[in-house]
N, C-alpha and C positions, 0 to 999 in steps of 0.2 A: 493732831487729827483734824481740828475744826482747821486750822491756818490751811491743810492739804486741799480741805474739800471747798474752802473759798476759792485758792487759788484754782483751784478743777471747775467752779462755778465761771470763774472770772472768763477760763480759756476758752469755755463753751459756748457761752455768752458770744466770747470777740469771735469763735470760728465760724458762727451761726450770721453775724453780722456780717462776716466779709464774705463770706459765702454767698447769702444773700444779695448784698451789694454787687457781687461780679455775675451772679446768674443776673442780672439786668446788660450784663455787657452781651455776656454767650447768648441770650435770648435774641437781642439784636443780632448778633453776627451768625446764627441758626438760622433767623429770619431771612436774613438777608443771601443766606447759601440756599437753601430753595425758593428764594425768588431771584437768584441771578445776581443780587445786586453786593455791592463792596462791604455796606453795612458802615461800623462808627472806625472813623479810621483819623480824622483830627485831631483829638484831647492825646497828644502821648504817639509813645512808637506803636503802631497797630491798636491806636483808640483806646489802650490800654489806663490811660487817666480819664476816660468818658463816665463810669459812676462818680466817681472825685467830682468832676467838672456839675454831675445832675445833682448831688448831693448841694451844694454850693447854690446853686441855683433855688433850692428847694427854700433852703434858709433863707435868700435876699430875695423871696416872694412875697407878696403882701400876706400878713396873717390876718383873715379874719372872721368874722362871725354875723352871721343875720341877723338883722334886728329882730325878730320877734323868732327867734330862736327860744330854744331852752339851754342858755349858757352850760350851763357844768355838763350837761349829758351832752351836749355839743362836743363836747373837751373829752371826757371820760370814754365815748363811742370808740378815735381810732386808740387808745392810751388801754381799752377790753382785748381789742383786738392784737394790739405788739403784745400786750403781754399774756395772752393765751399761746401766741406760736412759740415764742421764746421758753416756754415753764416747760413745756414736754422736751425738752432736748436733754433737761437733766437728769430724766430716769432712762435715757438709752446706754445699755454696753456698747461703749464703744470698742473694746478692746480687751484682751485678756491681762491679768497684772502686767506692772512695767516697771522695774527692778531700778532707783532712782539713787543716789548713793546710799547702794547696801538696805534702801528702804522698799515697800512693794507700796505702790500707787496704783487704785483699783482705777480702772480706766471708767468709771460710771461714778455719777454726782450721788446719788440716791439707789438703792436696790430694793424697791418696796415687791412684797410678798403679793401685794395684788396690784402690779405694772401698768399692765395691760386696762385695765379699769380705770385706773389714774387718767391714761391718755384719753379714754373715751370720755370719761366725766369732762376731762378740759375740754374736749373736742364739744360737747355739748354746750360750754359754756360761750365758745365762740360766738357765737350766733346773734349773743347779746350784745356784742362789742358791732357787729354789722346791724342789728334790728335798731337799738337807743341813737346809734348815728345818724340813722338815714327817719327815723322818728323826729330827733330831736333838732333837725334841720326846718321844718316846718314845711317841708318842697315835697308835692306830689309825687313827683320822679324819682323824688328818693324814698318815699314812705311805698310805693309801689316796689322798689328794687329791696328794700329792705324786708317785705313780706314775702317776694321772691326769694330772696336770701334763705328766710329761716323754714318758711317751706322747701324748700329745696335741701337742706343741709337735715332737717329733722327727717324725710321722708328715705332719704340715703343712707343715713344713720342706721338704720333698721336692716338693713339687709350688709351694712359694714359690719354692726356687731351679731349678725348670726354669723358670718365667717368665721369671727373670733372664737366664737366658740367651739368651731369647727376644731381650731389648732390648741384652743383648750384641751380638747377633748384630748386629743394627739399625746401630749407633752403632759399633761396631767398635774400643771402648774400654771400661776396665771405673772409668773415674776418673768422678765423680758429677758434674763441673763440665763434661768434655766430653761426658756425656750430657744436661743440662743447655744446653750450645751448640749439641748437634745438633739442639736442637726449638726454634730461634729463631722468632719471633711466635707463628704458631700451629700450627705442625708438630709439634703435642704426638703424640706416641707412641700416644695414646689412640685415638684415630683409625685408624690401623694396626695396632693390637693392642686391640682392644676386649677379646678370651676372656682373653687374659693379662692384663689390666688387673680381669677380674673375679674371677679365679683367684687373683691376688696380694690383692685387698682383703679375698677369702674366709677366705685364709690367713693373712692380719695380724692378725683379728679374732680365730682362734685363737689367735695364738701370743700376742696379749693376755690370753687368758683371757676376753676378754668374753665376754657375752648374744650370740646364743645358746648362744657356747660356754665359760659360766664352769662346767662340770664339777669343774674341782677345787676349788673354794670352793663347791660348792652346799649351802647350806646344809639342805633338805630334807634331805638324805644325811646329808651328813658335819658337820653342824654350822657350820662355818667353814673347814674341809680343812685345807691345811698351814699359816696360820696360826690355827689353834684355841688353841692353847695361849700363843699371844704379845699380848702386854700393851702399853703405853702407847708411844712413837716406835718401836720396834721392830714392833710392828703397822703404826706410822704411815708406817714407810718403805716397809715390802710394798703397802701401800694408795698412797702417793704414788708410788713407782715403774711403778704399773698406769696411772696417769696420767700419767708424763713418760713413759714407753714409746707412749702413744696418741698425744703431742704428735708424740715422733720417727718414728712409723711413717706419721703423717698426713705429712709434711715429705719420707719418703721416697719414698711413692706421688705427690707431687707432682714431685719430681723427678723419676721413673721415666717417670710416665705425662703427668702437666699441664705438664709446660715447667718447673717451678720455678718460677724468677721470670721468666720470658718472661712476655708479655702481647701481645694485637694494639697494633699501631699503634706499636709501643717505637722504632721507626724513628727517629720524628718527635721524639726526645728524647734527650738527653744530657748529660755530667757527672754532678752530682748530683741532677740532677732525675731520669732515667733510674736511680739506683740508689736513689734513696729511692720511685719510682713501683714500680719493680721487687719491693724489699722488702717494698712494702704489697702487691702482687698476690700476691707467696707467702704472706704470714702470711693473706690473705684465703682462699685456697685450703686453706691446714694447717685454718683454724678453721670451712670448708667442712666438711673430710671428721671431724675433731670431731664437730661438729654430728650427722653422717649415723652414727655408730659410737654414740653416746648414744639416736639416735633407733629407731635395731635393739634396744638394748639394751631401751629401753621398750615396744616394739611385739612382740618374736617370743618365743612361748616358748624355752624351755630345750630342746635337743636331749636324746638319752638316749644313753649310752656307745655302743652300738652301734650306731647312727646318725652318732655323729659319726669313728666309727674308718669309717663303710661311705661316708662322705661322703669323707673324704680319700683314703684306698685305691681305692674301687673308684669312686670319679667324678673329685675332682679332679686326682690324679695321670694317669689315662688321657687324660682333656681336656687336659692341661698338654701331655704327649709327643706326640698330636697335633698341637696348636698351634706347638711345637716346629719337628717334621718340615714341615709346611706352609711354615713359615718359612724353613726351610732351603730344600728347593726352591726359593720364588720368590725366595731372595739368588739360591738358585745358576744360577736360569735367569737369571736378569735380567743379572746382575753377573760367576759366575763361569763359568758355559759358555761363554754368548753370547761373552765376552773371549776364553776361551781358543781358539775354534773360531775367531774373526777372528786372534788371535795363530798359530795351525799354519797356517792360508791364507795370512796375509804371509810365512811362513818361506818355506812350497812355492813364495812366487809370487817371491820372491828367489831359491831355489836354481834355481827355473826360467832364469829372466835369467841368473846367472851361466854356466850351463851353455853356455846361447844364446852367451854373449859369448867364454867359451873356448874354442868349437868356430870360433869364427868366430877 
């Protein structure tokens, strides 16, 4: 059991990396199909060796560190941040069991009862790996992009996790595999919760730091923001965690809202036809919402600070508690009124009978 769930660690780990590493090629050649241009097409047949060749590069770059820096938290900043995007990829279902000789391999690293929690706790913990960075560089530009960061990422946070609660509410579990089996074929969420579903992708897009809302690396401003002053894989981990973060947050609005790996017609399948069909509907849907996070990125300009504080404050978080409250009522008329008002009628219409029976 432990040797299974290593090796499911280990594959998570390497899919998450090279995923990562080649949405740096697709971002490129995305870019470069809406503005006309060829994009990386040197390193490899169709540029296909260009993360290799940037990777390479990143390594034979000088490393180093400010003098009147704060060594270790200089170090520690991008080292918060690779390892908060990488930890959440191990409580996502990826897949339904997957039948290995004669043995069933649950296609998820972890199944905690409180999932969904988990992610957001990490998701909070980010913040720190961008704040101590751009702190402990000693550089204005970066102690600036760095309060931008965690303002920005705590004020978004608020109105991502009222969403959640929304699909809480739904699925009446907070574990990611039985929200996941409550949208079997095509009872995706999405459908049900269309404002929450656009509330939360609003919010994901912040707490990435993307276009529109990469304020704290704008470079206009602030140069480069909290990583300004960081230099060769230490740069490279802030930058490659921007995109294992994009992988896991596509992965978890799939969960949330598209089924996961549900798909129509799943019925008509099973064993490992059913879970290798299944797995290919998720990874098709994560590299969906990819696709659509790169393509905002190329299309919308840059927000300005107080637009993107007036956007979470005073729109999305009010949208959110509405959708909220809305939801609550139609559980509660549908599910918990309607129950309890047929539950006090069966009590009255029994203490009625008994009454009848003892008088008699």
């Amino acid at each position: 059991m432990f040797l299974e769930k290593l090796i499911l660690v280990v594959i998570v780990f390497t899919i998450s990396l090279v995923i990562a590493m080649y949405a740096t090629y697709f971002e490129r050649k995305v870019a470069a199909w809406l503005q006309d241009r060829v994009g990386p097409d040197r390193a490899g047949p169709f540029g296909l060796l260009q993360p290799l060749a940037d990777g390479v590069k990143m390594f034979m770059k000088e490393d180093f560190i400010p003098k009147n820096s704060d060594k270790w938290l200089f170090i520690m900043g991008p080292g918060i941040a690779m390892f908060t995007a990488l930890i959440t990829s191990t409580i996502i279902p990826w897949g339904p069991n997957l039948n290995v000789f004669g043995r069933d391999v649950v296609l998820q690293v972890a199944d905690f009862n409180i999932g969904i929690l988990f992610i957001l706790g990490v998701l909070s913990i980010g913040v720190y790996g961008i704040m101590i960075g751009g702190w402990a560089s000693n550089n204005k530009y970066s102690l600036f992009g760095a309060i931008r960061a965690s303002s920005q990422m705590i004020s978004y946070e608020l109105a991502l996790g009222i969403t959640v609660i929304t699909i809480v509410m739904m699925t009446g579990s907070l574990s990611l595999r039985e929200i996941v089996e409550s949208q079997h074929g095509m009872n995706w969420n999405i459908f049900y919760q269309p404002v929450a579903f656009l509330v939360f992708f609003i919010c994901s897009l912040a707490e990435l730091n993307r276009a529109p809302f990469d304020l704290p690396e704008c470079e206009s401003e602030l140069i480069g923001g909290y990583h300004t002053e960081y230099g060769s894989m230490k740069l490279g981990f802030f930058l490659f965690a921007e995109y294992i973060s994009m992988f896991v947050s596509s992965a978890v609005i799939t969960v949330l809202f598209l089924g996961g790996y549900n798909f129509p017609g799943m019925d008509h399948f099973s064993g490992n036809t059913l879970a290798i069909l299944s797995l290919l509907a998720f990874f098709g849907k994560i590299f969906f919402f990819i696709f659509v996070i790169m393509w905002i990125r190329w299309t919308l300009p840059r927000f300005r600070f107080d637009q993107l504080m007036h956007l979470g404050w005073k729109t999305l978080i009010p949208v959110a508690l509405i959708n909220l409250l809305v939801t609550g009522l139609v559980i509660a008329f549908t599910s918990g009124w309607m129950t309890k008002e047929k539950q006090i009628s069966s009590v009255d219409h029994q203490v009625e009978k008994t009454e009848i029976i003892v008088k008699r």
